[in-house]
C-alpha positions in Angstrom: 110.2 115.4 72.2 113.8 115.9 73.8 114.5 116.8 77.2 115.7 120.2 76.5 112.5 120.7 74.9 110.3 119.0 77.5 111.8 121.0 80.1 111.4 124.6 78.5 107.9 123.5 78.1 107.3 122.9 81.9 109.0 126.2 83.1 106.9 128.0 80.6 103.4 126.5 82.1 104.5 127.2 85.5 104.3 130.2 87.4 106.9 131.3 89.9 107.5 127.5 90.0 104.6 126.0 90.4 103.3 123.7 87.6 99.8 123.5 86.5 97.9 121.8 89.6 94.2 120.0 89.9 94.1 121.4 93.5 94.4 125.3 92.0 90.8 124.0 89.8 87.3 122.8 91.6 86.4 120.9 88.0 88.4 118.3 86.8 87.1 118.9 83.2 85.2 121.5 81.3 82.1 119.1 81.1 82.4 118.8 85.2 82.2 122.3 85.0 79.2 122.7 82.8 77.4 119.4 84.4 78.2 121.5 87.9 76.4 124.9 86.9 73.3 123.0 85.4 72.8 121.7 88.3 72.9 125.0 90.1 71.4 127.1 87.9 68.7 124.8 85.7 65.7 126.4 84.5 67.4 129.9 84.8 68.8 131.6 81.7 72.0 130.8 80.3 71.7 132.1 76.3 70.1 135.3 74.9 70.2 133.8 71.2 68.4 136.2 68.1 66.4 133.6 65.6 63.5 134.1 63.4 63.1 137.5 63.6 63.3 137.8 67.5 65.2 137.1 71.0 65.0 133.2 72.5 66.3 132.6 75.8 67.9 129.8 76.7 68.3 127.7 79.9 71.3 126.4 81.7 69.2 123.2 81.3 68.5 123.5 77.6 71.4 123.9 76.8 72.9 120.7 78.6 70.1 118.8 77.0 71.5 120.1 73.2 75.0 119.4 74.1 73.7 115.7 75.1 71.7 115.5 71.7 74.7 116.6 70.3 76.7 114.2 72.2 74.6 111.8 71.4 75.2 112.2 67.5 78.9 112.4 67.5 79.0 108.7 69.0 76.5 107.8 66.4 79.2 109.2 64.3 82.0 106.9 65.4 83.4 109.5 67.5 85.7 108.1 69.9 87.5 109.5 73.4 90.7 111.7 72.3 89.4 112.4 68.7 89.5 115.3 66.9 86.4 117.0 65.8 86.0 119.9 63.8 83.8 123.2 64.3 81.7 124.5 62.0 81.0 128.3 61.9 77.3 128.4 60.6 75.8 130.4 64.0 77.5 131.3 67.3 75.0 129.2 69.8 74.9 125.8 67.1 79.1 126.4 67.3 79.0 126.2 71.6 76.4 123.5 71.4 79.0 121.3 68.8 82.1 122.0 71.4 80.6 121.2 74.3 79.4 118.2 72.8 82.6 117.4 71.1 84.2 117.7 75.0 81.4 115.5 76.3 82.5 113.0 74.4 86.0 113.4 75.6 87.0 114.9 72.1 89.2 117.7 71.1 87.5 121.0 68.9 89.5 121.9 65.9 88.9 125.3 65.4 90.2 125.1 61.8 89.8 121.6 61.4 88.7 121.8 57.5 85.7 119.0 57.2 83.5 118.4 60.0 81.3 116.0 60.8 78.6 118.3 61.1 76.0 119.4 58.7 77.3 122.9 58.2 73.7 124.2 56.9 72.0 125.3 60.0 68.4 123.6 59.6 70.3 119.9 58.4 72.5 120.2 61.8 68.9 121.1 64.0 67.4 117.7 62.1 70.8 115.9 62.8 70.7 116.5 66.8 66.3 116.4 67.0 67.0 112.8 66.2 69.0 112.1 69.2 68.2 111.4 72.9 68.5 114.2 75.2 69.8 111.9 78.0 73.4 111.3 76.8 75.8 108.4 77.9 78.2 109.2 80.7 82.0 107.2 79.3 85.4 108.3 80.3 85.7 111.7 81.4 88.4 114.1 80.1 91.3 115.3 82.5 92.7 118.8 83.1 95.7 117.9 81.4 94.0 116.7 77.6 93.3 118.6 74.6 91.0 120.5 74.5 91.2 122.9 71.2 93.5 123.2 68.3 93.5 126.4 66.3 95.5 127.9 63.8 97.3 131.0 64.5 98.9 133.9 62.6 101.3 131.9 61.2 99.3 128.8 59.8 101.0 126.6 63.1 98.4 124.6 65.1 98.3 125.9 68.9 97.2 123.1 71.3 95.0 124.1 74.1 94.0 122.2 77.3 91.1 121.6 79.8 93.3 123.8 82.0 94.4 126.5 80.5 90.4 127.0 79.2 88.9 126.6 83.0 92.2 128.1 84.8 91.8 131.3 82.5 87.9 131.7 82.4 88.7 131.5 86.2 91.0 134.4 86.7 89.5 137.0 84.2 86.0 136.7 86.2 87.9 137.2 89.2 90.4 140.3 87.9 86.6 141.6 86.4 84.4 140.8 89.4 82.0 138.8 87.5 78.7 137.1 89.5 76.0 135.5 88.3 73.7 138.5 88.6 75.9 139.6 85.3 75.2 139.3 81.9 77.8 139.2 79.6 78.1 140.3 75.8 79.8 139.0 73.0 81.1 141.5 69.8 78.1 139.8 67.4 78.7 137.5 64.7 82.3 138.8 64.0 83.6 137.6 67.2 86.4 134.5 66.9 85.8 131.2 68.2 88.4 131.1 70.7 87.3 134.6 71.9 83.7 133.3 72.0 85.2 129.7 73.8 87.0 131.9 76.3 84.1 134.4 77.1 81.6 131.7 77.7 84.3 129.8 80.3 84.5 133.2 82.0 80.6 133.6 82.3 80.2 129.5 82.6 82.8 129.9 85.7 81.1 133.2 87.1 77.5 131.8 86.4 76.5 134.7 84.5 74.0 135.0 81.1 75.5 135.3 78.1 73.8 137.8 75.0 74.7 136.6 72.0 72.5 138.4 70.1 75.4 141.4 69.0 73.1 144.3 70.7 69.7 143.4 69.5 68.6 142.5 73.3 66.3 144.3 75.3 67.1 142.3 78.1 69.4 142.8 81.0 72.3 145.7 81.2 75.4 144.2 79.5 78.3 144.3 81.7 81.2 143.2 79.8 81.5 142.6 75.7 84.4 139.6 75.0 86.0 141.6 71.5 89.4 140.8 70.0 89.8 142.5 66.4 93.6 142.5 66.1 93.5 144.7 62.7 92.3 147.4 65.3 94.7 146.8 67.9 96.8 150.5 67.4 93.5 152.2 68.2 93.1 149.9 71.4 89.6 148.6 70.0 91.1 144.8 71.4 89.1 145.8 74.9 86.6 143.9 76.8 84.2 146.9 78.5 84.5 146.1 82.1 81.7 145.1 85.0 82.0 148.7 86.2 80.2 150.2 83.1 76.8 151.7 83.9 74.4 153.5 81.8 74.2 152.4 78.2 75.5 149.1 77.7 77.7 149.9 75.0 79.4 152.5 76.9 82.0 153.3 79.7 85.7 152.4 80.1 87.1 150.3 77.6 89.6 147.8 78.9 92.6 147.0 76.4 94.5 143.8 77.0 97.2 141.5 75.5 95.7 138.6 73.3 97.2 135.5 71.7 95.7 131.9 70.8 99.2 130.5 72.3 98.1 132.4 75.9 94.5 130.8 76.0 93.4 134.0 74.7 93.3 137.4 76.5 96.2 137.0 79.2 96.1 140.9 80.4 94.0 143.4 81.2 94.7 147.6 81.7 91.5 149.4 82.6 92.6 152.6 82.7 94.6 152.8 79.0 96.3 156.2 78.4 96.6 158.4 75.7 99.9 157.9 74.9 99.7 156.8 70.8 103.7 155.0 70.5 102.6 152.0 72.8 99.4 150.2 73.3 99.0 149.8 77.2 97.8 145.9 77.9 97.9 146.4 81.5 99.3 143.6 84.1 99.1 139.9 84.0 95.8 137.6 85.2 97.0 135.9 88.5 97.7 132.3 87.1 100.6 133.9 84.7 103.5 136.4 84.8 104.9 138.3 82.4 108.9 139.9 81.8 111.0 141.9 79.5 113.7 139.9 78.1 117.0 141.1 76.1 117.9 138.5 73.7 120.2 136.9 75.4 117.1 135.9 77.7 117.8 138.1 80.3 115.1 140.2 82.4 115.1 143.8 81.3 114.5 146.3 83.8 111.3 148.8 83.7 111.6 151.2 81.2 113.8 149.5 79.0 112.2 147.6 76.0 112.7 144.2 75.0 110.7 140.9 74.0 107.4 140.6 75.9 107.4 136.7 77.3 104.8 135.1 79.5 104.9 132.3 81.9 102.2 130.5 83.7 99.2 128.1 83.3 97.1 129.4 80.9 100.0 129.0 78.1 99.7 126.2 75.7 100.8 122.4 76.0 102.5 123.5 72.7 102.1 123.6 68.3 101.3 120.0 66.9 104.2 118.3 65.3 106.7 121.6 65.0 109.2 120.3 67.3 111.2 123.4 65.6 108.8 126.0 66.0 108.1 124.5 69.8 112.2 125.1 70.8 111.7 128.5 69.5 108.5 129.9 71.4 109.8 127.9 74.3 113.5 128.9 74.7 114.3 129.8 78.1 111.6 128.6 79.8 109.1 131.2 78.7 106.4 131.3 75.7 108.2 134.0 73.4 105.5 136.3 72.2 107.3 137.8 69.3 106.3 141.3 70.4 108.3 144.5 71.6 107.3 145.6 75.3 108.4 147.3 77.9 107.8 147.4 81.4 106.7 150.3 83.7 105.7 150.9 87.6 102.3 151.6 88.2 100.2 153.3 91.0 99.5 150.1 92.7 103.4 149.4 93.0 102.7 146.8 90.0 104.3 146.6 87.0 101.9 147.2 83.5 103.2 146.5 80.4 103.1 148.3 77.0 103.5 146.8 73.4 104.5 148.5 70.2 101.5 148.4 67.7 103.4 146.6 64.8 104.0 143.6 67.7 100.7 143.8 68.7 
């Protein structure tokens, strides 16, 4: 990687300067952070999972005790500390359980990884892991800075994710959403992607809250907040996570559109009062560890009102697309990730600025 290069890729994972930091994050890895909220939490409820016909809970302590079994069988496996590991997609809970064992082990999760090493047929993958120990082997612990995901986006490149930009963002969408751990949060059912599904459980993992995964089928606690991205909907603002301030049916209330992208970690903005206005898709103002900016093509900020390219800054962007040095110079020029979308900027009535993207950029 040139300098050029390696530069424009430090500007763009820093905000207003300030480069991704251990001090700004109390875990120095996602499995610190789960090993830290087991235990806290234990015995209490983690999962809402639907199987056979009806609705299992699942512990904070179960689940650590799959993720070791699961652990367990990836070393069995020959799995060593900074490989790759593919996901399978067979059931959203067996899909958690394989990344967080895949990050126990000090791996990285392909998301679109092709073969995995895991039997995709559910039953065959619950034999694979009964066999195991549920007390797992410690070994070398990931850092902040290593992979942590690879995924394909739109365009068939592979996006590069780290233990940061996973915990750092998880981190500030609880906070922008007010998130404890008397919340339970929802995912959007079996059709929900795996980075969307990665990102909402860091979010609740952070917060402490449950997590349904059952799509709507629980008669359990209120759902606060349903994690959705469905990009073929995003010109009728149906990209929205339904915020903490919902009451009354759980499928109800204000519906919070934002801006998403795998190369931003995911959702990186949030507007929770969208308009009506039908030219531009409102996607609110950035989550604290990012900023965003109108840019002419010369690279130039734009001011409000004038539209440009929509570019984003801060510590939940990506470390950058596996082996396109190419495509790399050209989402990183300037020192920004270039989000290929047409924005503009306008004042809000918290003095901010919110941001609003044509629906063919979207």
């Amino acid at each position: 990687m040139d300098a050029d290069l390696l530069a424009n890729i430090e500007s763009a994972q820093s905000i207003r300067g300030i480069p991704p930091s251990e001090i700004m994050i109390p875990y120095p890895s996602i499995r610190s952070l789960l090993d830290s909220q087991v235990r806290r939490y234990g015995d209490r409820s983690f999962f809402c999972r639907w199987e056979d016909g009806e609705n299992r809970d699942v512990s904070f302590n179960d689940f650590f005790n799959r993720v070791s079994r699961c652990a367990n069988y990836l070393r069995r496996e020959k799995v060593a500390f900074g490989d790759t590991v593919g996901v399978t997609e067979t059931e959203l809970y067996r899909s958690l359980v394989q990344l967080f064992g895949i990050w126990a082990v000090g791996g990285t999760a392909h998301l679109d990884g092709g073969d995995s090493l895991f039997p995709s047929e559910v039953h065959h993958f619950d034999d694979a892991l009964n066999g195991e120990s549920e007390v797992a082997e410690v070994g070398k612990k990931s850092k902040l800075a290593d992979d942590c995901l690879k995924l394909k986006n739109e365009s068939g490149r592979t996006v590069v994710l780290s233990h940061y930009n996973l915990i750092v963002n998880g981190m500030a969408i609880s906070e922008r959403l007010l998130f404890t751990d008397s919340d339970t949060l929802g995912s959007d059912g079996e059709r929900i992607d795996l980075l969307t599904l990665a990102g909402a459980v860091m979010t609740a993992l952070y917060a402490g809250c449950r997590i349904d995964l059952t799509g709507g089928t629980s008669s359990g606690k209120q759902i606060c907040a349903i994690f959705a991205h469905r990009p073929e909907s995003a010109a009728n603002a149906e990209c929205a996570v339904v915020p903490h301030i919902v009451s009354g049916d759980k499928r109800r209330g204000s519906v919070i559109t934002g801006f998403f992208m795998p190369e931003l970690t995911g959702f990186v903005s949030f507007e929770s009062s969208p308009s009506d206005e039908e030219e531009l898709i409102p996607v609110g103002d950035p989550l604290h560890p990012c900023e965003m900016a109108i840019l002419d093509e010369e690279g130039a900020k734009l001011p409000e009102g004038q539209r440009g390219r929509l570019a984003v800054r801060g510590h939940n962007v990506m470390k950058g697309f596996s082996g396109d040095d190419d495509a790399n110079h050209s989402i990183f020029a300037g020192g920004w990730l270039n989000t290929g979308s047409i924005a503009e900027a306008r004042k809000n009535a918290e003095d901010g600025v919110s941001f609003f993207v044509e629906p063919d950029h979207a």
